[in-house]
C-alpha positions in Angstrom: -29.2 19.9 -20.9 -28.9 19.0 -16.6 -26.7 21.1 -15.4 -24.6 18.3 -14.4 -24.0 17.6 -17.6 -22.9 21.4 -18.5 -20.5 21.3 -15.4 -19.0 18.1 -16.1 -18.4 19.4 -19.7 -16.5 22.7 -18.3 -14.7 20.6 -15.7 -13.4 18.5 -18.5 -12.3 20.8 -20.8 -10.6 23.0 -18.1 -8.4 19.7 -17.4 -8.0 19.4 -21.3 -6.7 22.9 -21.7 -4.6 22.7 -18.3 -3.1 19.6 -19.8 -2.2 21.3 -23.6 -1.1 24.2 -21.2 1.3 22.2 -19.5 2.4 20.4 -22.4 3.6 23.3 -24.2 4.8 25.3 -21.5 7.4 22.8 -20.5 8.2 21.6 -24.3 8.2 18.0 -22.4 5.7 15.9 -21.8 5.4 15.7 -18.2 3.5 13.8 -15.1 1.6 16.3 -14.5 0.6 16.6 -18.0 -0.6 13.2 -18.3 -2.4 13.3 -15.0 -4.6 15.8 -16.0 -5.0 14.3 -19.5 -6.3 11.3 -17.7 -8.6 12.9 -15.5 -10.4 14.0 -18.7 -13.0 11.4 -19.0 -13.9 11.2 -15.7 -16.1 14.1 -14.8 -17.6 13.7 -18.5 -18.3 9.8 -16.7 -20.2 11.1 -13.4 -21.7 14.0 -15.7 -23.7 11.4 -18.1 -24.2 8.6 -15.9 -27.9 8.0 -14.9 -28.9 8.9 -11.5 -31.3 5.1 -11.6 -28.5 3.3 -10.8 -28.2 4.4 -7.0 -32.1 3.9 -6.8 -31.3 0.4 -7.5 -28.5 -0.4 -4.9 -30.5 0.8 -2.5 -33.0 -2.1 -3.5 -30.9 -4.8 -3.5 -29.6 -3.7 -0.1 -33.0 -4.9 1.8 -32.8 -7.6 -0.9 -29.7 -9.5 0.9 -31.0 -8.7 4.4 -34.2 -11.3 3.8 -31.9 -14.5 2.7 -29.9 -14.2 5.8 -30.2 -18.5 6.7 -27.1 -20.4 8.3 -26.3 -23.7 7.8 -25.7 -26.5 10.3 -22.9 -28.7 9.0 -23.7 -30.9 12.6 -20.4 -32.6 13.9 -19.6 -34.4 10.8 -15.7 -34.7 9.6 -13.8 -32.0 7.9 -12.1 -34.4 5.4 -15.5 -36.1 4.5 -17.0 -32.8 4.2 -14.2 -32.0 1.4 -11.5 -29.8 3.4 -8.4 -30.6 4.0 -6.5 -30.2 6.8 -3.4 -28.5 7.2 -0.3 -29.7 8.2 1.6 -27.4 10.3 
């Protein structure tokens, strides 16, 4: 396995255990509990998540960049054009 996978494994069971800790050291279930217990997933999240998909918004950056065209509406109406206009 990556090793970002084995870290994002430790990370999330040292915020399971914290949690459990917390949950049994206070007999309560507490905020601070539940935060960590919520935090859980996400490290397992980054840990699996390919590494393609910031390859790929990288791409699509230049993408936008080429279609950059403006449009001349020309001195025609507002209202014939569809907008209204506002009363104020």
């Amino acid at each position: 396995m990556p090793s970002r996978v084995v870290v994002g494994i430790i990370i999330s069971a040292s915020l399971m255990i914290i949690s459990i800790y917390y949950f049994t050291v206070d007999n309560v279930s507490s905020t601070k509990a539940w935060s960590y217990l919520l935090l859980t997933p996400l490290p397992l999240a980054i840990s699996f998540s390919p590494k393609i998909v910031l390859k790929n918004i990288i791409k699509e950056k230049n993408y936008w960049e080429d279609e950059s065209e403006e449009m001349s509406v020309g001195e025609k109406n507002p209202i014939e054009l569809g907008f209204d206009i506002p009363i104020l």
